[in-house]
C-alpha positions in Angstrom: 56.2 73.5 175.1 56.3 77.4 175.5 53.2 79.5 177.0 51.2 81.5 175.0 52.6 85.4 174.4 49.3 87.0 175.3 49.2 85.2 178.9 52.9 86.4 179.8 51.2 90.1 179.4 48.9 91.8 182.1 48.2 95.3 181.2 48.9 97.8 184.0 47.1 101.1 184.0 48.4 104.1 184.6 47.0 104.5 187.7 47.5 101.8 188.8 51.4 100.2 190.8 52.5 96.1 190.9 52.7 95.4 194.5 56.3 93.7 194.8 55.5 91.8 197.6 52.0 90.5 196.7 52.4 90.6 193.0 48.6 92.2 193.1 47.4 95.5 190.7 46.3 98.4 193.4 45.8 102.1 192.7 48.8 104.4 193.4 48.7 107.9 195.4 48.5 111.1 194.5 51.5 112.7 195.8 52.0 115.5 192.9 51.1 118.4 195.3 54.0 117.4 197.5 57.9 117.9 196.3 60.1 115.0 196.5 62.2 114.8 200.0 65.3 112.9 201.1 64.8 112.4 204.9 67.8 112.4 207.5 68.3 108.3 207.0 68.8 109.5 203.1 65.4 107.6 201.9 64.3 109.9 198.8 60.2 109.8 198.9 58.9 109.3 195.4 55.8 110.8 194.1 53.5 107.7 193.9 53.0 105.2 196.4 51.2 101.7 196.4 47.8 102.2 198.7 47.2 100.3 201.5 46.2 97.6 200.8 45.1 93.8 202.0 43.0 92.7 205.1 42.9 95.3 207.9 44.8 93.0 210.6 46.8 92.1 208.1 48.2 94.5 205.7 50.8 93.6 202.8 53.8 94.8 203.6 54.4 95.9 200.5 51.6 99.1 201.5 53.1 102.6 201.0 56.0 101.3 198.6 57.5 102.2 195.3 55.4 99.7 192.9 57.3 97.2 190.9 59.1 98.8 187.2 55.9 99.0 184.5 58.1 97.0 182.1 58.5 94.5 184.4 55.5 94.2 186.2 53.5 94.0 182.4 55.5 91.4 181.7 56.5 93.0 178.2 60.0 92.3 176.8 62.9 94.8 177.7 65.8 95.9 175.0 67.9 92.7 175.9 64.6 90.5 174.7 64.2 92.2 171.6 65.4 91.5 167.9 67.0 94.1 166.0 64.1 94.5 164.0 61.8 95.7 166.9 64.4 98.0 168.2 65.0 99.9 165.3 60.7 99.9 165.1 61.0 101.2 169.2 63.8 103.6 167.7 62.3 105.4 165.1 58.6 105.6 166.9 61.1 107.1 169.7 62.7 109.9 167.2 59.4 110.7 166.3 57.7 111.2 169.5 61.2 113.5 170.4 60.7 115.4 167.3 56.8 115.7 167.0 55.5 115.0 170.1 54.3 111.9 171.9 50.4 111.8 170.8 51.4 113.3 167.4 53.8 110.5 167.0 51.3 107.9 168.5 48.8 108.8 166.0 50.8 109.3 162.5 54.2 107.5 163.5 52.7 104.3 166.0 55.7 101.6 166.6 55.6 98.6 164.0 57.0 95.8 166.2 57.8 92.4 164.1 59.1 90.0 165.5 58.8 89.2 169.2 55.2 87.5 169.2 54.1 89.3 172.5 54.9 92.6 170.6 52.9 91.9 167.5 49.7 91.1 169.5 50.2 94.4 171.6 50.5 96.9 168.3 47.4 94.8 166.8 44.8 95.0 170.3 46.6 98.4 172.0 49.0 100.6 170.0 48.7 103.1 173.0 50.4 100.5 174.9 52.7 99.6 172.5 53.9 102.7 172.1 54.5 103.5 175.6 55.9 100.4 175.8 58.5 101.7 172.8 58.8 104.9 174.8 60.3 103.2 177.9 62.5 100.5 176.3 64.3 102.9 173.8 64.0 105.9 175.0 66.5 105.4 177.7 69.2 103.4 175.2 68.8 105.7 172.5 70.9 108.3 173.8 73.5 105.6 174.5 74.1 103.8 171.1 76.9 105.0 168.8 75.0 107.0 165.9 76.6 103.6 163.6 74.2 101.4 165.9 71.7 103.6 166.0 71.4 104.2 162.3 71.8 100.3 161.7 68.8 99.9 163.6 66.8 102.6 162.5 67.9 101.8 158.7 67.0 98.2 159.7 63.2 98.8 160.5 62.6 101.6 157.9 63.7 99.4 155.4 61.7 96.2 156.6 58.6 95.1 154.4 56.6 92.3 156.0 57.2 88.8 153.5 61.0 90.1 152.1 64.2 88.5 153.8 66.3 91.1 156.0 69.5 91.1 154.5 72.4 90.8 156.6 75.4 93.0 154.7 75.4 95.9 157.0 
């Protein structure tokens, strides 16, 4: 019937870029020395690049291009996939990495996913992962949510005990 979570997810280094065109992991350039640049045809250059990359009479044309999004090209859930449970976990690991610090929070605050199946594998084998994962999917929305949202979700997680029934009254 459904796949297995752990074979939706391909881990994607940091280094590394998801070719759009040939779906293929390759390293990324280093482009920090040299500023960002918007050229006369208004193309904005970004930073890091996919190498070249495939045969040499036969490059991918996908060579020299912004790589596909990390969320999507690891194959992790975004916001919309998520249960309210996980993003009130994303949430608060989120609050703590904007109050503390992002490897302070990693190491005394990680993100407690529980629900989406792909999740709890990723906290269990790579909580470095899991919390960049976190990181990216709520970091962006939390600045968006009303504070009653956000402090349903956030109440929501740091409430949660695995085993005990979330209530629905709020």
């Amino acid at each position: 019937m459904s796949e297995d979570p752990a074979q939706q997810y391909r881990p994607v280094k940091n280094t590394e870029g998801v070719c759009t065109v040939c779906d293929e992991a390759h390293p990324l350039t280093n482009r920090h020395s040299q500023p960002a640049v918007t050229n006369r045809h208004g193309v904005t250059h970004k930073r890091f690049l996919l190498r070249v990359h495939g045969p040499r009479n036969n490059r991918c044309p996908g060579s020299h291009t912004e790589p596909k999004p990390w969320l999507e090209a690891s194959g992790l859930p975004a916001w919309d996939a998520m249960t309210d449970l996980d993003r009130g976990a994303a949430l608060m690991h989120v609050h703590k990495r904007r109050r503390e610090g992002a490897s302070y929070a990693r190491e005394h605050y990680p993100v407690r996913y529980s629900d989406h199946p792909l999740l709890i594998i990723l906290v269990a084998e790579d909580i470095r992962t899991a919390c960049r994962h976190a990181a990216i999917v709520a970091g962006n929305v939390a600045d968006g949510l009303t504070d009653d949202e956000y402090g349903r979700l956030y109440d929501l997680a740091l409430d949660y005990k695995p085993g005990k029934p979330i209530s629905k009254e709020s």
